[in-house]
MARTORVO-573543 format. One record per residue (C-alpha): x, y, z. Coordinates in Angstrom, 3 decimals. Last residue first. Example, Ala and Ser with C-alpha at 12.3 -4.5 7.8 and 13.67 -1.06 7.14 Angstrom:
BEGIN
x,y,z
13.670,-1.060,7.140
12.300,-4.500,7.800
//
This chain:
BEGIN
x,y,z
126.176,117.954,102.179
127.060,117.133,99.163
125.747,118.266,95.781
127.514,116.606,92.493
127.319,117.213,89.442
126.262,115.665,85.883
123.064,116.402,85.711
120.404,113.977,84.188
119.043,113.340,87.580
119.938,115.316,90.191
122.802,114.042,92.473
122.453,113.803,96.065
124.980,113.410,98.884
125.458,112.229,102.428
121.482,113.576,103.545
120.926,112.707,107.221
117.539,111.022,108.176
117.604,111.103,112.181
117.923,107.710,112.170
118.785,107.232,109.075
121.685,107.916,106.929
121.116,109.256,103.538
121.320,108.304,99.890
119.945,110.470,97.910
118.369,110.294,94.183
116.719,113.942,92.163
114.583,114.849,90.126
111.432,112.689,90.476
108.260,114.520,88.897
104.524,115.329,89.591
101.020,114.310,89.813
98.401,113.502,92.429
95.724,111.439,91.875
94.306,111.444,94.286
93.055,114.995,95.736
93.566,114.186,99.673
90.273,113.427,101.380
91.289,109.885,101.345
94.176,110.481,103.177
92.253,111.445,106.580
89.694,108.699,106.121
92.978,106.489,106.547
93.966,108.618,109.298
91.131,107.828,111.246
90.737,103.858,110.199
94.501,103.541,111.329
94.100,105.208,114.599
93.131,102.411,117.479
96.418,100.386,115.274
98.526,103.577,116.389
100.093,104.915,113.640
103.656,104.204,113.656
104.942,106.003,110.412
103.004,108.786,108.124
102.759,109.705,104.550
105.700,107.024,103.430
105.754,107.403,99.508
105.821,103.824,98.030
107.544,101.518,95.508
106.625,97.697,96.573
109.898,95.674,95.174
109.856,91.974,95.171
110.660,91.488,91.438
112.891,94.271,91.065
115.052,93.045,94.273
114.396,95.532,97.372
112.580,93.213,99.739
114.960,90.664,99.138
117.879,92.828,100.376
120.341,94.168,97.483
123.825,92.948,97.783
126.657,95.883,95.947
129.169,93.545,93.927
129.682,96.909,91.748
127.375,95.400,89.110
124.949,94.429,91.117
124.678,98.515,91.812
124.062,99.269,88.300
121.440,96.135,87.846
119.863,97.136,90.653
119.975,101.228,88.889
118.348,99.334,86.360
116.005,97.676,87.667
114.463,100.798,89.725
114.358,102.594,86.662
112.624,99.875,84.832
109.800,99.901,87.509
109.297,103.573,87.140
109.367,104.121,83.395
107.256,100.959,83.227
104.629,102.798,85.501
103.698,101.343,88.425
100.696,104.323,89.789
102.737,105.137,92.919
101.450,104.537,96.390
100.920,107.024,98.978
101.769,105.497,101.989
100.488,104.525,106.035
103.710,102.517,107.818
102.255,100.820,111.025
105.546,100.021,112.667
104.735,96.200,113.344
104.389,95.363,109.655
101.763,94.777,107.099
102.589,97.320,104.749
99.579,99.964,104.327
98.165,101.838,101.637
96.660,104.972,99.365
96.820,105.262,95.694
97.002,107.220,92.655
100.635,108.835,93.020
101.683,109.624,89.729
105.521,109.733,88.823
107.346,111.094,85.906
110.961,110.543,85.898
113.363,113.013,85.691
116.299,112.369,83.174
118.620,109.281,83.545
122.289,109.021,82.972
123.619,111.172,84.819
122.078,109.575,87.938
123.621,106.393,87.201
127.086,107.690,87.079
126.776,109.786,90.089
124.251,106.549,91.921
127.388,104.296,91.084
129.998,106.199,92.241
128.490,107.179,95.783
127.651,103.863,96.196
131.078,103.181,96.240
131.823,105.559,98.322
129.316,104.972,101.158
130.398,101.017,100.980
126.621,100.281,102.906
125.753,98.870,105.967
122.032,98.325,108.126
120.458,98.761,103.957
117.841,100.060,102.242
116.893,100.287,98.241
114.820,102.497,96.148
113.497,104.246,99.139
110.373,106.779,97.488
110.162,110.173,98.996
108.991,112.824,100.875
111.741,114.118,103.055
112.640,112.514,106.606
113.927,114.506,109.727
113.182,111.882,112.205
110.882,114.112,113.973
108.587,114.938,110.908
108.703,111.420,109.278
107.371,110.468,112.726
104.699,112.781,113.624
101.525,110.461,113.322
97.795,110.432,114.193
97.847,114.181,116.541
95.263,115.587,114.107
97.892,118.207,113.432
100.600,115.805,112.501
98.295,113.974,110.228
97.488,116.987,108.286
100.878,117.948,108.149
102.296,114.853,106.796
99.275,114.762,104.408
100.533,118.189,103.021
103.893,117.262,103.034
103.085,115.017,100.484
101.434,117.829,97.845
104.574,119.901,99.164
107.347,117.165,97.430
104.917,117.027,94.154
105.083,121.049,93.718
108.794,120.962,94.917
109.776,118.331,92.389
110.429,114.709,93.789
112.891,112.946,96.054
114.120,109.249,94.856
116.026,107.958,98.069
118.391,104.987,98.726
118.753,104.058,102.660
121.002,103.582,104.808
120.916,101.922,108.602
120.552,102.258,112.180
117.353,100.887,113.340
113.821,102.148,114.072
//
């Protein structure tokens, strides 16, 4: 995994310990510890990037953070991406309260000459919760079964945007949504 920052939407605690669950789960079976050892916290990565202007961003995602209330977020789905590191997700029911949130804080961050990668435009943009990275391919089917014995759907809240510094994940600062503080860490 490379250096880099990333964008985070984290969720309520009863939504945040429905995805640790599967984390667990697939820890246990011995399928996937990754999130675990990197450090990570369930969540959905609004936007990544190898370098970021931390302060600037920190300006925008205050102002934009203030401005939005928690969002409501059902995860309805299980998935893969087709790439070499084997991601394994929970996937979002694509709400228009979700969608537009995401535009909008691109919008925010166009504004402030911040580039957004392809993958992360609003019309390229696959919101998902990461259950498990670098599965091996002899595994997939295993944990697969594995997430389909979770209760789906599963329904909760996003409170709160990050952006953190990966690998290991290290929070820089969050700001609940609809507040208008700060928490740094």
């Amino acid at each position: 995994m490379s250096q880099g920052y990333a964008i985070e939407l984290y969720f309520d605690p009863a939504l945040e310990n429905q995805v640790l669950k599967a984390w667990n789960v697939l820890a246990r079976r011995q399928i996937s510890t990754q999130l675990i050892e990197i450090e990570s916290r369930p969540h959905l990565t609004l936007f990544s990037s190898p370098f970021v202007d931390v302060s600037k961003l920190e300006n925008v995602l205050r102002n934009f953070a203030s401005k939005q209330e928690s969002l409501s977020l059902t995860f309805s789905s299980i998935g893969s991406l087709p790439s070499d590191n084997n991601v394994l997700f929970l996937g979002p029911t694509p709400s228009l309260s979700l969608l537009q949130f995401h535009s909008q804080l691109s919008d925010a961050m166009k504004k402030e000459g911040i580039e957004i990668g392809e993958e992360y435009r609003p019309d390229k943009w696959i919101p998902y919760c990461p259950v498990a990275e670098e599965v091996p391919k002899t595994r997939m089917a295993e944990a697969f079964t594995v997430l389909r014995d979770l209760k789906l759907p599963v329904n909760g809240y996003a409170m709160e945007i990050s952006l953190v510094e990966y690998p290991p994940v290290r929070e820089l600062f969050s700001f609940v949504l609809g507040a208008h503080h700060i928490s740094e860490v």
